[in-house]
Structures are given as structure tokens and as C-alpha cells.
C-alpha positions in Angstrom: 23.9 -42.3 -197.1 27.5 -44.0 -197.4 25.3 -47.1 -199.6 22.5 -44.8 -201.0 23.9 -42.6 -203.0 25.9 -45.4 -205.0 22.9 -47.0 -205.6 21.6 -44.5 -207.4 24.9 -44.0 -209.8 26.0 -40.9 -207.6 29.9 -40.8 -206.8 29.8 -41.1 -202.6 33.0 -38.5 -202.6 30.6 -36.0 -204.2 27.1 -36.4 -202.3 26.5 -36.4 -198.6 24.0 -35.4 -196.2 25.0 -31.7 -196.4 25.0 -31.1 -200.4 21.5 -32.9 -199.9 20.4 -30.4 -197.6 21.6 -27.6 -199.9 20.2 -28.7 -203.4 16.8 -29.4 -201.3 16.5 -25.7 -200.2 18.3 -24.0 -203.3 15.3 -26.0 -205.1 12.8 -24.5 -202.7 14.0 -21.0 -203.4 13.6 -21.2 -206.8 10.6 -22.6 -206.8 9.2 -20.3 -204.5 11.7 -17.2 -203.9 10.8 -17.5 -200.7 13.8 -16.8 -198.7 12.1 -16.4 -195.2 10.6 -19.5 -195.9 14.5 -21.2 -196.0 16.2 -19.3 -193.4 13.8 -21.0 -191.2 14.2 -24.5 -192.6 17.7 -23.7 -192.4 17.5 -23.0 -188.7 19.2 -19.5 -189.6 19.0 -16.4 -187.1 20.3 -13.8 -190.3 18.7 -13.7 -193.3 22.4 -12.7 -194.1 23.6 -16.0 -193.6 21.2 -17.9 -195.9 21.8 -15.4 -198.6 25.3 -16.8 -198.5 24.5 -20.2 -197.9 22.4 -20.1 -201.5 24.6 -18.1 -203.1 22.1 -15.5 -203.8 23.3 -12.7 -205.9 22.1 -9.7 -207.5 20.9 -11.4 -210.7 18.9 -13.4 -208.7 17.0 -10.8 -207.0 16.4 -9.0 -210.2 14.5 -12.0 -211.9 12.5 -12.1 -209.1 11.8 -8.6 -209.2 10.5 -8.5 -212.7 8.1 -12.0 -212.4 6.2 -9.3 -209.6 3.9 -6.6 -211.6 2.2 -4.0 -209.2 
């Protein structure tokens, strides 16, 4: 990590392995809206905990909510 992300014209003070592993499951949730589906990649035993972890908030669920007709 420490010579990747330079060499990609990232600033190493602002990109490690963690902030990786966020953006890549904050980019599968939006994809997808699949929050089982990162709880588990996450490892998480509460769904409450990956809520936080994404930062999920109301307006999220409500865009969600209205791509679904029934």
C-alpha cells in the first residue's frame, strides 16, 4: 500500500487499506442496495453495525424504496 497508492497520484496520508475496504463496499451497496450482501463481506454479526459503517441514512433507504414498483 505504503508505494501503491503514490503511484497512482493518491496522497498516502489519505488512502490505506481501510478507506479501500470502505469505498469497495459503499460502491457495492449502491450498486446493488444489497445490504445483507455487505454485512457479510464485512464479516458483521448486526446489520446495525454496517448501517453505521456505510453511513446509511434515511434518504438512502427512500431512493431505494421508490426504484421498487409492486
Amino acid at each position: 500500500m505504503r508505494d501503491l497508492v503514490p503511484s497512482i497520484g493518491l496522497e498516502p496520508s489519505a488512502h490505506g487499506t481501510h478507506s479501500m475496504r470502505r469505498t469497495k463496499v459503499a460502491q457495492i451497496y449502491k450498486k446493488t442496495g444489497n445490504l445483507r450482501a455487505v454485512q457479510l463481506l464485512l464479516g458483521h454479526t448486526k446489520m446495525d453495525s454496517t448501517v453505521r459503517y456505510l453511513g446509511v441514512d434515511l434518504e438512502d433507504a427512500l431512493t431505494l424504496s421508490e426504484g421498487i414498483d409492486l
